[in-house]
C-alpha positions as CSV (number, residue, x, y, z in Angstrom):
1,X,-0.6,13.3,19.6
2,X,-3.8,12.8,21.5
3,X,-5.3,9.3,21.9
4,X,-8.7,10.2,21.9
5,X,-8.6,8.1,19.0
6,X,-6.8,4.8,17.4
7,X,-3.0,5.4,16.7
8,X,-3.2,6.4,13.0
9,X,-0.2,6.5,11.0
10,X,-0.3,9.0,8.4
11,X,0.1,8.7,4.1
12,X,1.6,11.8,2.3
13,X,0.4,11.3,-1.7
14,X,2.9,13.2,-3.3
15,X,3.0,10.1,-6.1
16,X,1.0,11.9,-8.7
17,X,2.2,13.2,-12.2
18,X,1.4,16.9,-11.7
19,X,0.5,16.9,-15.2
20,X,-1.6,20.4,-14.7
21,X,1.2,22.1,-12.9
22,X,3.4,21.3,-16.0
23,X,5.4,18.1,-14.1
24,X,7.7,18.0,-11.1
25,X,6.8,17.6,-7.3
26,X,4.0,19.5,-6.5
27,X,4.6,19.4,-2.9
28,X,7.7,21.0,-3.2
29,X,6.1,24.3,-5.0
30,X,7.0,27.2,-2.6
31,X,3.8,28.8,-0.5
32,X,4.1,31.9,2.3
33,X,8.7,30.8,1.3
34,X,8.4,27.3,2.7
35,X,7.8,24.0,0.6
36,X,3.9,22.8,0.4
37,X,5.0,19.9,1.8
38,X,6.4,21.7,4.6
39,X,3.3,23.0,5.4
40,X,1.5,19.5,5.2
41,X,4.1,17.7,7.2
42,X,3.5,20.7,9.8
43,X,0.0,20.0,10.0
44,X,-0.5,16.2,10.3
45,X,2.7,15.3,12.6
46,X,0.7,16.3,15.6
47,X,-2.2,13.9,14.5
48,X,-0.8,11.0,13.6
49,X,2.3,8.4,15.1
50,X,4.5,8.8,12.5
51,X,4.6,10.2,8.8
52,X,5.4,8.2,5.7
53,X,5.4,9.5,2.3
54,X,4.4,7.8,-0.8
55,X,6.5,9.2,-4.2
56,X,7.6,7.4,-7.3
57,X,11.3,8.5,-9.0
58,X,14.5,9.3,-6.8
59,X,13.4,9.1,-3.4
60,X,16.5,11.3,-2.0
61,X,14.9,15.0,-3.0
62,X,12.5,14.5,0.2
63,X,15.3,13.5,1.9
64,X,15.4,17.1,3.9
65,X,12.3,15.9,5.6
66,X,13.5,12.6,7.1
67,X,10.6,10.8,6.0
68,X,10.5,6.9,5.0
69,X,9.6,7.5,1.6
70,X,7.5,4.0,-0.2
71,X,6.6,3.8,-4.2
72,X,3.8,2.4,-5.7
73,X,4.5,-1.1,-6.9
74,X,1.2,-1.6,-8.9
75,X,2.9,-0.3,-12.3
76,X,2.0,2.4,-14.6
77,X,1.4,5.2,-12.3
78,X,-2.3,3.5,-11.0
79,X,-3.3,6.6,-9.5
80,X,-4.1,7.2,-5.5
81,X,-5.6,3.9,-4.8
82,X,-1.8,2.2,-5.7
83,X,0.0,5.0,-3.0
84,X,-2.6,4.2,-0.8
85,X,-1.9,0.2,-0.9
86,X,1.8,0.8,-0.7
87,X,1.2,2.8,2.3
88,X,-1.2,0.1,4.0
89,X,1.7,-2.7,2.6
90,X,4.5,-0.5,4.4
91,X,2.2,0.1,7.4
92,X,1.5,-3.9,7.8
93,X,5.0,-4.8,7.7
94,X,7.0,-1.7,9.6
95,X,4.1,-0.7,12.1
96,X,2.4,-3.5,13.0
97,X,0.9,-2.3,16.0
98,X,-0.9,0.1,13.7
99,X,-4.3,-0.7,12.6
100,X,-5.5,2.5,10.9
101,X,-3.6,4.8,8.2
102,X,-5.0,7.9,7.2
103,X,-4.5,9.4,3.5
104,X,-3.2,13.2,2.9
105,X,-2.7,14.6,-0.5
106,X,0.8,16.0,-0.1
107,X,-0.5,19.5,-1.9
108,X,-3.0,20.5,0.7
109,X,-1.2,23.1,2.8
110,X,-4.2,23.7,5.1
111,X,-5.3,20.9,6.5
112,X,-7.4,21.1,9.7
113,X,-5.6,20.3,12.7
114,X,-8.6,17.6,13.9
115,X,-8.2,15.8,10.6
116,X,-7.9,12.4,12.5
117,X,-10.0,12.8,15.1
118,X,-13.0,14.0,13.0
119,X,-12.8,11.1,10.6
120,X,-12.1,8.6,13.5
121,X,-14.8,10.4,15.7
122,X,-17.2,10.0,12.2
123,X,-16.6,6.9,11.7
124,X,-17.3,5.2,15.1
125,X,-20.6,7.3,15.5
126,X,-21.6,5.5,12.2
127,X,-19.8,2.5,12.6
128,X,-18.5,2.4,9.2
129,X,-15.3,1.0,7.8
130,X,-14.1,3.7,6.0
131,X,-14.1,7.8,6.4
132,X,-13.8,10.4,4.0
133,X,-13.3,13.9,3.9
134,X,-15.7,16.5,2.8
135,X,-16.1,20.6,2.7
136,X,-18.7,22.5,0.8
137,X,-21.0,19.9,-0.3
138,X,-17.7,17.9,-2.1
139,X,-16.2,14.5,-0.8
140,X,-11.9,14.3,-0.7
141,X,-11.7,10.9,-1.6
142,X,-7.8,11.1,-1.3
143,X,-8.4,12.2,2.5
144,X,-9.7,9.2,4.4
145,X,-8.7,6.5,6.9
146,X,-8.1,3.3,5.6
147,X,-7.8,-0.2,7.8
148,X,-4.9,-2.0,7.4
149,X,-6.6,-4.8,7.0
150,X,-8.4,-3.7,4.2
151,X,-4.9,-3.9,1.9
152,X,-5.8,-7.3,0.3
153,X,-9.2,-6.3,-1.4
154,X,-7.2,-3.0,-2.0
155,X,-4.3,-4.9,-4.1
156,X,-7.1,-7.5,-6.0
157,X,-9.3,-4.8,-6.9
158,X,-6.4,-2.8,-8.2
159,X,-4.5,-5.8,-9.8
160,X,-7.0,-7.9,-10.4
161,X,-9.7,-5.3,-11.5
162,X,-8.1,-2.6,-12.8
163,X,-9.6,-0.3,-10.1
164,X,-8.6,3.3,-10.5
165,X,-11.2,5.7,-9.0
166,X,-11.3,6.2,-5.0
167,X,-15.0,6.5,-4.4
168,X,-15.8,3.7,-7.0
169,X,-13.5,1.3,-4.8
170,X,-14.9,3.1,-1.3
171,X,-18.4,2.6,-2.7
172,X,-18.0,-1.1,-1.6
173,X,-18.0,-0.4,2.2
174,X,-19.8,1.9,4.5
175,X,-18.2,5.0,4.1
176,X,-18.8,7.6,6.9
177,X,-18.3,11.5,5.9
178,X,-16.9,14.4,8.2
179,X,-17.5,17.6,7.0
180,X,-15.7,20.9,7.2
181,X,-17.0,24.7,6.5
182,X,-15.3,26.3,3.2
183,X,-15.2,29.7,4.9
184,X,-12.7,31.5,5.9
185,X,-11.2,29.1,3.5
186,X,-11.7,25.4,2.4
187,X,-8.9,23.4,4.8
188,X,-8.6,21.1,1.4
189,X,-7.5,23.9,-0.6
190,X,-4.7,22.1,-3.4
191,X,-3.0,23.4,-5.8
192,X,-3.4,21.4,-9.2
193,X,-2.4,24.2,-10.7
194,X,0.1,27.0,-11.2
195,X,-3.0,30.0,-10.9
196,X,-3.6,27.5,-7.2
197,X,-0.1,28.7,-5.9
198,X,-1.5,32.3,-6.3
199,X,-4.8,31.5,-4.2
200,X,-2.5,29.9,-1.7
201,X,-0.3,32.6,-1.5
202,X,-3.5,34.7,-0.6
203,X,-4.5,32.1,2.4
204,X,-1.3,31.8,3.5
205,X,-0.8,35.7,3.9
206,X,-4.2,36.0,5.6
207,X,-3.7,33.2,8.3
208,X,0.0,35.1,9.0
209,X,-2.1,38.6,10.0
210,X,-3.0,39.4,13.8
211,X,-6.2,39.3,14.5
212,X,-7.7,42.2,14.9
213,X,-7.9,43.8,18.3
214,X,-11.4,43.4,20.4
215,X,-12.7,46.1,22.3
216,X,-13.0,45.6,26.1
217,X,-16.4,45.5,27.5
């Protein structure tokens, strides 16, 4: 964990229906033989001070991952915005010392390793509240960084207000972006659905090949 930048504690999404998959836990959909999620968990651990994961149902199949696992308790599957306030709620009361939580879609096997530090570094240079991801042109609204103390307007706009989309919430604070490059491949790559596990399989296989070897001068 560096500490080039705030302690951050970081949100695993793995809430969602998975309706275009056909149901069932995306994140534990099989990639290169190990568990999406795997792959995620492998990824942001080294960014952030601890891991929490937000999932509705029985929370014992993550239970392999060791986790603390939080559902949403805005009702009626409310989208993102309701894992996100259940991870800022769970954030306020077990971290305290934590002031910033950043959001991961628990399908994205490929995130970039300076996640957090580009969306902190982003943030500060703009002195905005909030940070987003973006890669080819398109914002992530699922991966951002999110205040703590931000879980109040979160919870009225989403109780009170019947808030549903990220960026229509987002679009009430200043928002900084941090942009990634798409090639070799797009770091947000997530599979939605079941022809995505094929185009994983493909990324996976190519970031498991040596490089190639470079002449000496």
């Amino acid at each position: 964990m560096t500490e080039a930048h705030p302690p951050t504690l970081g949100l695993l999404l793995a809430g969602g229906l998975a309706r275009r998959m056909g149901g069932g836990d995306k994140p534990l959909r099989t990639i290169g033989g190990r568990p999406i999620l795997t792959h995620v968990v492998a990824r942001a651990a080294p960014q952030c001070d601890g891991l929490l994961l937000n999932a509705n149902g029985d929370p014992a199949r993550f239970a392999a991952y060791g986790l603390p696992v939080v559902a949403d308790d805005v009702p009626d599957f409310a989208g993102p915005l309701a894992g996100i306030l259940a991870g800022l709620d769970w954030a306020a009361r077990q971290r305290p010392g934590i002031d910033w939580v950043v959001s991961i879609a628990a399908d994205t096997p490929f995130l970039p390793s300076d996640l957090v530090a580009r969306l902190h570094g982003r943030r500060e240079a703009e002195g905005a509240e909030l940070a987003c991801a973006a890669s080819g042109g398109r914002t992530h609204p699922v991966i951002g960084l999110w205040p703590v103390a931000l879980r109040a307007d979160l919870r009225r706009a989403l109780v009170e207000a019947g808030e549903r989309k990220i960026d229509r919430f987002t679009g009430r604070y200043r928002t900084a972006i941090a942009e990634w490059p798409v090639r070799p491949y797009d770091p947000f790559f997530n599979a939605n659905a079941p022809d995505d596990l094929a185009a994983a399989e493909r990324i996976a296989a190519s970031l498991q090949q040596p490089e190639p070897a470079r002449a000496h001068p």
